[in-house]
N, C-alpha and C positions, 0 to 999 in steps of 0.2 A: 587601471586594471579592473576587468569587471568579473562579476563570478562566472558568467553565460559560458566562458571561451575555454574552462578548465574542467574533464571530467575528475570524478571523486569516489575514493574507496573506499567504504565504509566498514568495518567489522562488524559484526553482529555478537554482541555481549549479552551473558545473563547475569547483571545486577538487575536485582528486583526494584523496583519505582510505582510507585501509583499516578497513572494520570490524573491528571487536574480534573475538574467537576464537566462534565459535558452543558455543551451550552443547549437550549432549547431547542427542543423535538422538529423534526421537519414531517410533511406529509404523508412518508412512509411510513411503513408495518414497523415499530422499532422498539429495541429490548434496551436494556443496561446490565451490562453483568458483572458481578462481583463474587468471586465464592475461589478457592482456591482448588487444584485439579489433578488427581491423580497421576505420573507418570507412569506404572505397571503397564497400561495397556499400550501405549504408543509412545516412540522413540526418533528423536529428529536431532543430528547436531547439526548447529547453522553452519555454514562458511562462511569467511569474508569474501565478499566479490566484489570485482570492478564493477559501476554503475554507470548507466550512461544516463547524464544532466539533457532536460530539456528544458529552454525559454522558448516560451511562444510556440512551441513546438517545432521549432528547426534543430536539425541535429547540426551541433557546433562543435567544429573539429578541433584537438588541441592543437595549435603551431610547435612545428618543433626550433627550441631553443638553444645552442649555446651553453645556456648559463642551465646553473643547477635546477630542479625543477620544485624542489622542496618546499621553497615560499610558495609556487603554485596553488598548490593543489593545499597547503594550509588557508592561503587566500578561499580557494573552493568552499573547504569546510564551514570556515567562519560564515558565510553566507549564508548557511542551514541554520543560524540562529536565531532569522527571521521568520519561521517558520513555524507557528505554533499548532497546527492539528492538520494532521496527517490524513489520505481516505486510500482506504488498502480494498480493490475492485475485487470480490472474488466470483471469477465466471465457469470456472468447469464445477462436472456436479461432481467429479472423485469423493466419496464418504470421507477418507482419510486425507483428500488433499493432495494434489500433485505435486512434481518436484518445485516447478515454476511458481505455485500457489504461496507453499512453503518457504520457497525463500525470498518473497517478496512480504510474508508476512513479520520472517525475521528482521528480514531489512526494516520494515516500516518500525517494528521494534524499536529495532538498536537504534533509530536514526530519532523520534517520539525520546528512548531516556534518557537519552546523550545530549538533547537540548529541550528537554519538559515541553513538547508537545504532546496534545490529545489526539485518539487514535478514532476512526470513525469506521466502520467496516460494511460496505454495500454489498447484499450478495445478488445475484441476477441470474436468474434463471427465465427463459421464453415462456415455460411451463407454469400450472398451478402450482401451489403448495402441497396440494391432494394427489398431486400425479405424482412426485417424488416421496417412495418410500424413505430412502437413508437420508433426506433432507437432516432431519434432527444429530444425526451421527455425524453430517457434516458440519454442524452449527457447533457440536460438541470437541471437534477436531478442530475449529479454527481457536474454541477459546482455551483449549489445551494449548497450542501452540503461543498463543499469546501471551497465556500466563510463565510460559518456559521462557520467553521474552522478558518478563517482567512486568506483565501487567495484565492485573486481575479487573480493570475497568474500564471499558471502551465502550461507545455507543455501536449500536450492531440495526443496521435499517435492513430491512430486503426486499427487492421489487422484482416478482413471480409472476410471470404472465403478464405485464404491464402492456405489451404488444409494443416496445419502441426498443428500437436497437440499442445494446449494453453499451458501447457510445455518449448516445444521447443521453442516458439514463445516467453516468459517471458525471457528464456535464455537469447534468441539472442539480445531480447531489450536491456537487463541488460548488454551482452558483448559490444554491439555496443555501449553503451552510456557509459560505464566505470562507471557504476551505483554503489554505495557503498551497499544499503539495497532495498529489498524486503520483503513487507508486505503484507499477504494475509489471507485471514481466512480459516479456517476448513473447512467453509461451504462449499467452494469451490472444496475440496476435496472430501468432503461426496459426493457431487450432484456430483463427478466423470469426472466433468470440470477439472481438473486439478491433475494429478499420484503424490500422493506421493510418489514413487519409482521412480521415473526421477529426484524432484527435485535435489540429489547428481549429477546425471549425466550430465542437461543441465543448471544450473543457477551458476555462477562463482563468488556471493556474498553473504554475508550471510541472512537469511531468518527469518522471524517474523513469524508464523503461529499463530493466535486468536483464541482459543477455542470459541465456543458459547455460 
């Protein structure tokens, strides 16, 4: 039985955890953040949501079974143990973060403190950094939302006007950092931020894609 051929449910929990130490800096612009972050101004509960597993990037359909499905899909989970740092793509410019945004960031959350992986966060914008005013409000929204997750420390890189499609630029994070999983939502795809016909091509690990 392998993990490929079973999707998985993941809840999104707030016990708080501290990520493990990030490993060494790659060529990007890149911060590290630790500080703890007010709730007053912004409000998000996670959902559990089904997720959809990808190897190699082929979507692997589950067979329907007969027998109970229970061992399945704990087969599935146990396989996320391998998995020790996580890279959460964030591509629209929303200040406060889209639906899609948000709950791909819980997920990479809960999925990082349920099996002690470190959490990497690429943001990607076509544009400078000087052409987006609410840049900073968005940087400030993602590490709210993470700290709500449980974690006051992740490595945070961003590639601004780089001129190569958000794509390529996920690949190369993922290869340069010997990243295990990438987690991104649909949305991302729909709003055409990001080809789902490249992921096979440029990302070298395996991929979570979230329905809406």
């Amino acid at each position: 039985m392998t993990l490929s051929h079973y999707p998985v449910v993941v809840p999104v929990e707030r016990t708080s955890i501290h990520a493990k130490t990030p490993i060494p800096a790659s060529s990007a612009s890149e911060f590290l953040f630790s500080a703890p972050f007010s709730s007053a101004s912004l409000s998000f509960t996670p959902k559990a949501r089904k997720i959809s597993f990808f190897s190699n990037y082929t979507r692997l359909r589950h067979k329907t079974r007969a027998q109970p499905q229970e061992a399945d899909v704990s087969s599935g989970e146990d396989a996320f143990t391998g998995f020790k740092h996580l890279l959460l793509p964030i591509t629209d410019r929303n200040p406060y973060l889209s639906e899609g945004t948000r709950q791909a960031v819980a997920t990479t959350a809960s999925l990082a403190k349920k099996y002690g992986a470190d959490i990497t966060v690429v943001v990607i914008d076509e544009q400078q950094k000087e052409t987006l005013p609410e840049h900073e409000t968005q940087l400030s929204s993602i590490r709210w939302h993470l700290s709500e997750g449980g974690f006051q420390e992740f490595r945070l890189l961003e590639q601004l006007g780089a001129g190569k499609k958000p794509t390529a630029i996920i690949g190369e994070v993922a290869d340069d950092l010997n990243l295990d999983l990438v987690v991104i939502s649909m949305e991302a795809i729909h709003s055409k931020h990001v080809d789902a016909n490249l992921l096979a091509e440029f990302i070298p690990c395996p991929v979570i894609l979230l329905p809406l």
